[in-house]
Backbone bond lengths (Angstrom), bond angles and torsions (degrees), N, CA, C in turn:
res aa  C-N    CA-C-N  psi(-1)  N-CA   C-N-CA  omega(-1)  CA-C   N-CA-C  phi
1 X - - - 1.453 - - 1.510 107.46 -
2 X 1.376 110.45 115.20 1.621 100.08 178.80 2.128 94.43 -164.47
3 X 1.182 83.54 156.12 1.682 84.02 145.41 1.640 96.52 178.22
4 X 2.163 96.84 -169.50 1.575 88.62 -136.11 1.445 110.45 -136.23
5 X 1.157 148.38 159.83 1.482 113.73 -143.92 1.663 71.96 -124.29
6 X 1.636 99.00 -157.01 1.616 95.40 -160.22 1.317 126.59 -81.02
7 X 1.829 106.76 -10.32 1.216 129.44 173.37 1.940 122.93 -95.26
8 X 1.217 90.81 10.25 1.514 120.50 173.62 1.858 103.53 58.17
9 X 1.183 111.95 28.23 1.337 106.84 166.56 1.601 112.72 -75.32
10 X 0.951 132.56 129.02 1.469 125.24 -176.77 1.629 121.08 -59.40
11 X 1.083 112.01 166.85 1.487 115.32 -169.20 1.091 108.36 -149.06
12 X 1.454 99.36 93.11 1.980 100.06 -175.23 1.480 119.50 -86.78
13 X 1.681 123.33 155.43 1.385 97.73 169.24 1.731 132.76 -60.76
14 X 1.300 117.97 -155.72 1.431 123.46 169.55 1.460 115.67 -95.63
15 X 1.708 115.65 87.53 1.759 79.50 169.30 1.472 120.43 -89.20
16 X 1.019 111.97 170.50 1.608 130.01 -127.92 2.047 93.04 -97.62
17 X 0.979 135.08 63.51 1.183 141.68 -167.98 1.697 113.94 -42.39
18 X 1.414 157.44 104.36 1.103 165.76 -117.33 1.787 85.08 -114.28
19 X 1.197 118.28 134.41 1.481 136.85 -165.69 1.831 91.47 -74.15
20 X 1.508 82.40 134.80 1.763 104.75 -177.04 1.462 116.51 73.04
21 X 1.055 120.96 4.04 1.696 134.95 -178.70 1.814 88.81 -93.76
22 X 1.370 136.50 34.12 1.378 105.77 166.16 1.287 120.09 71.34
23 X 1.853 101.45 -152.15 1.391 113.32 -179.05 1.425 87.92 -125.13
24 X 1.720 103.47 173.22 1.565 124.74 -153.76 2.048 96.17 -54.36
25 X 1.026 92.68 -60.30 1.658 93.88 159.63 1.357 146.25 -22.64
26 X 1.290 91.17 -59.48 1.806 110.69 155.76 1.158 113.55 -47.38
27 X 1.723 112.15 -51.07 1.516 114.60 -154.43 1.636 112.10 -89.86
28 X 1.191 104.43 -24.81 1.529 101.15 161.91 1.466 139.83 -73.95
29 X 1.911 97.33 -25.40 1.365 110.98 148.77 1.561 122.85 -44.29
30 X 1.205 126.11 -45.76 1.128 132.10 -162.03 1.496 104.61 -95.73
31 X 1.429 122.00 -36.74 1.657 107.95 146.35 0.545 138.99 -70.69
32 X 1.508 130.31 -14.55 1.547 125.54 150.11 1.732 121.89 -50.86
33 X 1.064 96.71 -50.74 1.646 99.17 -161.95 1.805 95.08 -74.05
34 X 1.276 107.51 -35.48 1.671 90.37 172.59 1.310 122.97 -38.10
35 X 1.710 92.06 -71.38 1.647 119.73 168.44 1.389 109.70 -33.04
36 X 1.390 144.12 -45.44 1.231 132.73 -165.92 1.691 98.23 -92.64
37 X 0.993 114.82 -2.84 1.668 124.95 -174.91 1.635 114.90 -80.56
38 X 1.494 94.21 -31.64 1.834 116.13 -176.99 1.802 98.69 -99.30
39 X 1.437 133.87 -47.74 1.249 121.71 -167.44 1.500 104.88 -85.56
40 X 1.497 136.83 -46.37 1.308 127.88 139.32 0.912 155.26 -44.00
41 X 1.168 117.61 -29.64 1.611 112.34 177.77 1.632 108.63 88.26
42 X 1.429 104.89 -75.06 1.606 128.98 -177.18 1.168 119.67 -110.03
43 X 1.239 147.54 98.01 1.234 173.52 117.72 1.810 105.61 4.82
44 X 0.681 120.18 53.30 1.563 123.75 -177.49 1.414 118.89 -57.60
45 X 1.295 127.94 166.12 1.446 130.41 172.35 1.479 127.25 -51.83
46 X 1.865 91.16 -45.36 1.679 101.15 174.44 1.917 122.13 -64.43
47 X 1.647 90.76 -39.53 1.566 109.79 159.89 0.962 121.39 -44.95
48 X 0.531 135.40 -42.24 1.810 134.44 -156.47 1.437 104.00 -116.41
49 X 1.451 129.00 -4.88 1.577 127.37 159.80 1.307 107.39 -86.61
50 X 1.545 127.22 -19.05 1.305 119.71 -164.41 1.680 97.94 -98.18
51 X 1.044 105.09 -16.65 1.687 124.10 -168.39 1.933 108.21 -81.03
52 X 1.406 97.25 -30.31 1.280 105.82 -177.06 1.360 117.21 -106.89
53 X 1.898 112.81 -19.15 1.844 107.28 163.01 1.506 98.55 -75.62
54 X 1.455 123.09 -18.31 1.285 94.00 -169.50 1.170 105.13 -69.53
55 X 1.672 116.81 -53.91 1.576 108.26 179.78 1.071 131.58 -67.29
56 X 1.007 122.93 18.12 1.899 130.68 170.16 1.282 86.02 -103.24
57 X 1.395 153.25 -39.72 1.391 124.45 -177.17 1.314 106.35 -75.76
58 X 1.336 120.60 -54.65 1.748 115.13 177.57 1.338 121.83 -32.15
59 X 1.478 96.27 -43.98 1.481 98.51 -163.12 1.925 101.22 -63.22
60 X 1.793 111.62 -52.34 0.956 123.01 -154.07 1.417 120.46 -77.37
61 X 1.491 89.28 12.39 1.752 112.53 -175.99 1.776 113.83 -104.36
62 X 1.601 94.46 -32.16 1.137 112.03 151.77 1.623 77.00 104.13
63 X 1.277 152.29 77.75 1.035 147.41 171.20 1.449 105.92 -150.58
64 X 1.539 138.85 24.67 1.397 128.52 157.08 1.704 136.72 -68.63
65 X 1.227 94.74 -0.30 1.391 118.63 174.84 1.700 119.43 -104.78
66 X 1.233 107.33 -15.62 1.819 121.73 143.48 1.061 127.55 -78.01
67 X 1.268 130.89 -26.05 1.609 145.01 140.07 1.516 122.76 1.11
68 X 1.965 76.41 -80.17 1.249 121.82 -149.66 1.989 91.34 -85.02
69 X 0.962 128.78 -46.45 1.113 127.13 -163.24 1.804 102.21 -78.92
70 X 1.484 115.11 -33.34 1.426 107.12 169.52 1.823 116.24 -71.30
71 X 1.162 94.97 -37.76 1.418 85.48 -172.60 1.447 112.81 -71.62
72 X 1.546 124.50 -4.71 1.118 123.28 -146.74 1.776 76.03 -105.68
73 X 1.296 155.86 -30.36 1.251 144.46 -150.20 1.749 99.01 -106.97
74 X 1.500 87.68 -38.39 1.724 89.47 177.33 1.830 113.44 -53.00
75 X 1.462 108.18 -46.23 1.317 130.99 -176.00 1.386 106.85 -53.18
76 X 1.692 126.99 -46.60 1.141 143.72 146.52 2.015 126.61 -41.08
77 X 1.042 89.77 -52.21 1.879 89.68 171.16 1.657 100.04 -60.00
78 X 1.265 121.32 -68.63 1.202 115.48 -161.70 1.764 117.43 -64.10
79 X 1.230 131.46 -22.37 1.416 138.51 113.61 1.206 117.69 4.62
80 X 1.508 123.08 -66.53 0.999 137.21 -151.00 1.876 118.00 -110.88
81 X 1.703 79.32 1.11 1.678 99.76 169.38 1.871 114.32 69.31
82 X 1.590 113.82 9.99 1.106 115.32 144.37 1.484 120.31 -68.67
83 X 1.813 82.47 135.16 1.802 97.42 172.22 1.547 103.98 -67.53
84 X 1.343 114.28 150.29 1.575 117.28 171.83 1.406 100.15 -146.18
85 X 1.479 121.43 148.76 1.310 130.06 -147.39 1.812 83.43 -85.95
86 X 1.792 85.12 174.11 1.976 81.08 173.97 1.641 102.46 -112.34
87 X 1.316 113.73 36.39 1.468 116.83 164.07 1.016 107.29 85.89
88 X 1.268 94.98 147.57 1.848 127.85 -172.18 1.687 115.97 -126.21
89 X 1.521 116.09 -178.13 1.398 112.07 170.03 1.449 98.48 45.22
90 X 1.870 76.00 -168.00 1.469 108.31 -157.94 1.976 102.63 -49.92
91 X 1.451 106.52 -59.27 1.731 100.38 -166.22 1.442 112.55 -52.96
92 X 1.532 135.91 1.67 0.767 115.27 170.90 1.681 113.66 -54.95
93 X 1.560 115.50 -30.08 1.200 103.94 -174.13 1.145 123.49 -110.41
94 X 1.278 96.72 55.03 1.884 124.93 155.23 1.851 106.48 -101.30
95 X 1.685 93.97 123.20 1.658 104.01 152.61 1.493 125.44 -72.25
96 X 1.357 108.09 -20.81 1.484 123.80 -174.91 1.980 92.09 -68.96
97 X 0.972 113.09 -70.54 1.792 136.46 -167.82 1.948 78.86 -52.47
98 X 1.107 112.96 -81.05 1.672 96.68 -159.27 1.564 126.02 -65.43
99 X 1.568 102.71 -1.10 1.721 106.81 171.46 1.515 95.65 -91.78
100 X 1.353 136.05 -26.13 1.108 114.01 -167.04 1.354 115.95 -108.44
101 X 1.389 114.26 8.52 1.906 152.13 170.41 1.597 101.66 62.96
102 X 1.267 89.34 78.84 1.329 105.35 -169.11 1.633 94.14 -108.80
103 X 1.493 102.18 -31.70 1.226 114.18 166.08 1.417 118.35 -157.58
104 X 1.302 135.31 145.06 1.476 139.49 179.15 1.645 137.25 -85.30
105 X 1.606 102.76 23.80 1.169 109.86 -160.06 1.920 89.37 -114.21
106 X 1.170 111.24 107.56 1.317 116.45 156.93 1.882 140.41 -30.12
107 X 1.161 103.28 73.89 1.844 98.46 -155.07 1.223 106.78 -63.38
108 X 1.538 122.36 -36.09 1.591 122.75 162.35 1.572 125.31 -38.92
109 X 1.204 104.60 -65.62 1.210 114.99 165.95 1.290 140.86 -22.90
110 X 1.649 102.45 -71.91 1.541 120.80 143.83 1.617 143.71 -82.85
111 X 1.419 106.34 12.36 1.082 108.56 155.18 1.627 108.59 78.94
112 X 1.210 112.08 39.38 1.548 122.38 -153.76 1.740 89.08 -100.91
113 X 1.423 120.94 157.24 1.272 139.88 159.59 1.511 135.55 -53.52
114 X 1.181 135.50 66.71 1.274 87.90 161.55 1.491 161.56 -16.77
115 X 1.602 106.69 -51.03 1.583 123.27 -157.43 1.406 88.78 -83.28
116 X 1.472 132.79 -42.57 1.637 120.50 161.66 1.853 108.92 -21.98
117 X 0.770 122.10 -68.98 1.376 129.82 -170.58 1.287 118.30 -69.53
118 X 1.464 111.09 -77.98 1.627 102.88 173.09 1.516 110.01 -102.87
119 X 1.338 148.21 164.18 1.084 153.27 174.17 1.459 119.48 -167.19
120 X 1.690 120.41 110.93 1.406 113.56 -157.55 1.456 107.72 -83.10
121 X 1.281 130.34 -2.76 1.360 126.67 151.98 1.622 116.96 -74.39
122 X 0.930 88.02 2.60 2.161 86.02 166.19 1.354 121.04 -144.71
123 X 1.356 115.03 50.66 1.256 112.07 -179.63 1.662 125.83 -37.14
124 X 1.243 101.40 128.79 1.689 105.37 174.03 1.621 84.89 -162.77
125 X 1.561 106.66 -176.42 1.128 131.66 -157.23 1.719 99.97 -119.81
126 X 1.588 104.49 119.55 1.514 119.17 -144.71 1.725 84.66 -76.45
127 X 1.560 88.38 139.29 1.516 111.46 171.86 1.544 124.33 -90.82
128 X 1.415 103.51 97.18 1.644 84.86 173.39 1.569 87.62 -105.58
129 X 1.792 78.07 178.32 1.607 100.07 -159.69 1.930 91.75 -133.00
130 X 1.387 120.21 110.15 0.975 109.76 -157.72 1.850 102.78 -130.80
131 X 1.596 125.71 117.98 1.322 110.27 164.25 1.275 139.31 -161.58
132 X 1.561 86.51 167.33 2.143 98.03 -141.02 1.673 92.96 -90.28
133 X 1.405 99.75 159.27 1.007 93.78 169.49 1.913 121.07 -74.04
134 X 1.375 121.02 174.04 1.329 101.08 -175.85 1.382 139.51 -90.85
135 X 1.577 109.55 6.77 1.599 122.14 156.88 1.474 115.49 -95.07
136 X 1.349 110.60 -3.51 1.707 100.40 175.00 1.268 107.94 -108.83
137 X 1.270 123.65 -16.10 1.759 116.22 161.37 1.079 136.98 -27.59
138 X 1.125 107.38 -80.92 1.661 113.73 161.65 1.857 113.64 -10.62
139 X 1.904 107.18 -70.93 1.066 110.75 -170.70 1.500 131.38 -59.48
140 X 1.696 100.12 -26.44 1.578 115.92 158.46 1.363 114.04 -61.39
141 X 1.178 115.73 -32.35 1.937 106.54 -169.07 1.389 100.23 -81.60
142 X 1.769 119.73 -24.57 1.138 126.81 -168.59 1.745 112.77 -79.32
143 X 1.398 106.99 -7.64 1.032 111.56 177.87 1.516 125.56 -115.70
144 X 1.394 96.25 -15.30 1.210 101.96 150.26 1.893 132.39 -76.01
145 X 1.297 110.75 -44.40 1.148 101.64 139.54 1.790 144.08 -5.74
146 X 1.377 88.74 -80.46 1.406 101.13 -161.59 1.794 87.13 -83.60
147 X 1.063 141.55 -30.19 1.664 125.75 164.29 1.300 128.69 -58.67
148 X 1.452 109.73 -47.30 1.554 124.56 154.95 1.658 169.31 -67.31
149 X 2.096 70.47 -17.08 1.673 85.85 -160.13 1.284 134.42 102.37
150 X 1.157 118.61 78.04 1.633 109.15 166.47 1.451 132.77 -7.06
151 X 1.552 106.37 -45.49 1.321 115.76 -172.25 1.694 113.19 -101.15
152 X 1.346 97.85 48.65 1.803 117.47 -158.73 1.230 88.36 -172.34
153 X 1.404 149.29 11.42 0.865 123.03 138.86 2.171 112.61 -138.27
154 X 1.379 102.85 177.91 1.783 101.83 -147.57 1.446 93.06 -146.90
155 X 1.585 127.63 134.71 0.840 119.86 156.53 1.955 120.88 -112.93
156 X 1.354 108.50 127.46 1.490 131.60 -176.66 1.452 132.40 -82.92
157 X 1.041 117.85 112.48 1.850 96.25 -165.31 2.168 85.19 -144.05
158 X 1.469 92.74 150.04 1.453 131.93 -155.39 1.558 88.65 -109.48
159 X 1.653 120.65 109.45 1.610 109.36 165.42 1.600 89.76 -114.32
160 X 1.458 103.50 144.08 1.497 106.69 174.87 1.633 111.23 -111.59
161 X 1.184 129.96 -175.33 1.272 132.62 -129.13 1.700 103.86 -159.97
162 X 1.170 129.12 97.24 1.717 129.02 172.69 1.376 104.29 -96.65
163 X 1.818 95.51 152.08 1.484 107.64 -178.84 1.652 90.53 -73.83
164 X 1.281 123.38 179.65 1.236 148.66 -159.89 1.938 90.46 -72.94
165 X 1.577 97.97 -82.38 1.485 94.92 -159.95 1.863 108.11 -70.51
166 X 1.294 105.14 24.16 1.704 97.65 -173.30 2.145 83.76 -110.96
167 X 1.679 108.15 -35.42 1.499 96.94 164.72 1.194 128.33 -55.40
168 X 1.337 126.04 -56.79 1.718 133.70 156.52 1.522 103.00 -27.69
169 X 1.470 136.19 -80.48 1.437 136.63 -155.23 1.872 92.49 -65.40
170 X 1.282 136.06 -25.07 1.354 125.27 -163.83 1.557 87.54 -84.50
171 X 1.673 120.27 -56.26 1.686 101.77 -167.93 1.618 114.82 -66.87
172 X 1.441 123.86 -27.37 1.386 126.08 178.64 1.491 108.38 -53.15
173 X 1.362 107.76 -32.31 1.395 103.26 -171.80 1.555 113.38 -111.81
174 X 1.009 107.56 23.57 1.808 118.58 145.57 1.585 106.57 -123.89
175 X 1.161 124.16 14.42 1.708 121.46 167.83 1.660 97.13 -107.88
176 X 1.800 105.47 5.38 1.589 95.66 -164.52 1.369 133.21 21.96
177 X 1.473 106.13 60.13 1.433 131.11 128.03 0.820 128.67 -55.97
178 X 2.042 121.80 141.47 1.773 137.33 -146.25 2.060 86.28 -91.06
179 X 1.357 104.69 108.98 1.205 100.24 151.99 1.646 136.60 27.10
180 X 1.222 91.00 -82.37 1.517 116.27 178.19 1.222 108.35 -55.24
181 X 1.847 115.89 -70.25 1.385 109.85 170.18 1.620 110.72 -30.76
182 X 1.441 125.99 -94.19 1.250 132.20 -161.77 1.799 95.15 -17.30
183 X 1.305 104.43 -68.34 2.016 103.84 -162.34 1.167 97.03 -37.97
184 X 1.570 128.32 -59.06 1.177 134.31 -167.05 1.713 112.29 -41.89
185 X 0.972 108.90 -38.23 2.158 129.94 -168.57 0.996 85.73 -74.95
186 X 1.685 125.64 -60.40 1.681 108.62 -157.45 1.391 92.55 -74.19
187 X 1.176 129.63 -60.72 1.660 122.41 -153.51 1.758 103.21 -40.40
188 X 1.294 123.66 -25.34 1.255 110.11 176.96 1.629 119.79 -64.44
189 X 0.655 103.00 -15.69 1.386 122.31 174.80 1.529 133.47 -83.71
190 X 1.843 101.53 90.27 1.859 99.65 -155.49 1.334 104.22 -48.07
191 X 1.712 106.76 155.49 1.300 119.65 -169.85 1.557 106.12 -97.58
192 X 1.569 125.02 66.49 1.435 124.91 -159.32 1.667 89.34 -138.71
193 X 1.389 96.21 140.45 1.784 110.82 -178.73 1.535 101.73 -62.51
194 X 1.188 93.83 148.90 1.467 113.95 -175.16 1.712 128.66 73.30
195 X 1.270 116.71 -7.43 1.295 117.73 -170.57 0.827 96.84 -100.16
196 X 1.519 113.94 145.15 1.391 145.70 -129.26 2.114 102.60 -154.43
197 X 1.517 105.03 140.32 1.659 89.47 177.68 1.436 121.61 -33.42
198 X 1.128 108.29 -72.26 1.539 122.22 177.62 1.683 109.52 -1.46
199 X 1.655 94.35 -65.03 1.218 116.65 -131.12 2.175 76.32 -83.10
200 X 1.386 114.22 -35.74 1.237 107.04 -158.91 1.605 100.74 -82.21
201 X 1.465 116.61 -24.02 1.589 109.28 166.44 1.408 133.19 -42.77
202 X 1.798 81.55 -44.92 1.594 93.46 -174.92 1.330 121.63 -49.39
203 X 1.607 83.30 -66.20 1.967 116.30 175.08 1.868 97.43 -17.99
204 X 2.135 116.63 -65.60 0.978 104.87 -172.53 1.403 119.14 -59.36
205 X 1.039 115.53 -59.98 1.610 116.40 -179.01 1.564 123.24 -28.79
206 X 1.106 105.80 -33.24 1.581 129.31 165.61 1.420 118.36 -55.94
207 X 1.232 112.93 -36.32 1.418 128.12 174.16 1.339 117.78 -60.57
């Protein structure tokens, strides 16, 4: 959830801070340490240093209000009896993200990174990687929505792009076509940057 004003500083929504909980800061403090209260058990010395650089970088990144707004929809799907993955990428190796089940992957445990994820010598805007199953989606976006605002929230989609003879060998081999054939299809296809079917049809027809 984000968007970006004209100087591309981000512009997050408001989450909605629960009276006497402070500021967004405060309040993630205090879900954190819950959260590490239920997946630990014991709160150890080493715990609770890794628990507290994390949130001195969050905070000082200015991102406790991205926190708060993911964990707060995730908290909602599962509510709502959507499956949600137990995290991927970089936040897996946040203690902050798995006390507040942002994600379920133990970073202690495995020995996972922080600085992968957040790092205050590289400011950017922390990536989680988050997913629903595909009949409860909808109802998560729908609820994000109606908490946030339509105009606070964006949907993003990634189209990717094959060279020519790597498109030929991908459909041959869901038309299960013999090997050989396929090589044979692409090799027609000059081996020069940038050319594209189109461009190599033509070329023949030209011939």
């Amino acid at each position: 959830i984000k968007t970006f004003s004209l100087n591309n500083d981000p512009i997050m929504p408001d989450f909605p801070i629960p009276e006497e909980s402070g500021d967004a800061d405060d309040y993630l403090r205090h879900l954190t340490y819950k959260g590490a209260e239920e997946r630990y058990n014991v709160i150890t010395d080493d715990l609770k240093s890794r628990i507290d650089y994390e949130l001195g970088v969050i905070k000082g990144m200015g991102f406790p209000g991205y926190f708060l707004i993911v964990q707060d929809f995730l908290r909602a799907a599962r509510e709502m009896n959507v499956s949600v993955g137990p995290g991927r990428g970089g936040a897996a190796g946040s203690v902050v993200a798995y006390c507040i089940r942002i994600t379920d992957v133990d970073p202690i445990k495995y020995g996972l990174l922080f600085e992968r994820f957040l790092n205050p010598d590289r400011i950017s805007m922390p990536d989680i990687d988050i997913d629903f199953d595909e009949d409860g989606r909808e109802d998560v976006l729908k609820y994000v929505v109606e908490k946030y605002g339509k105009d606070k929230v964006a949907h993003i989609i990634t189209f990717g792009t094959m060279a020519a003879r790597l498109a030929i060998r991908d459909v041959a081999r869901i038309e299960k076509l013999p090997l050989p054939e396929a090589d044979r299809l692409a090799k027609l296809v000059p081996e020069r940057p940038g050319t594209t079917l189109s461009k190599a049809n033509k070329e023949v027809k030209e011939l």
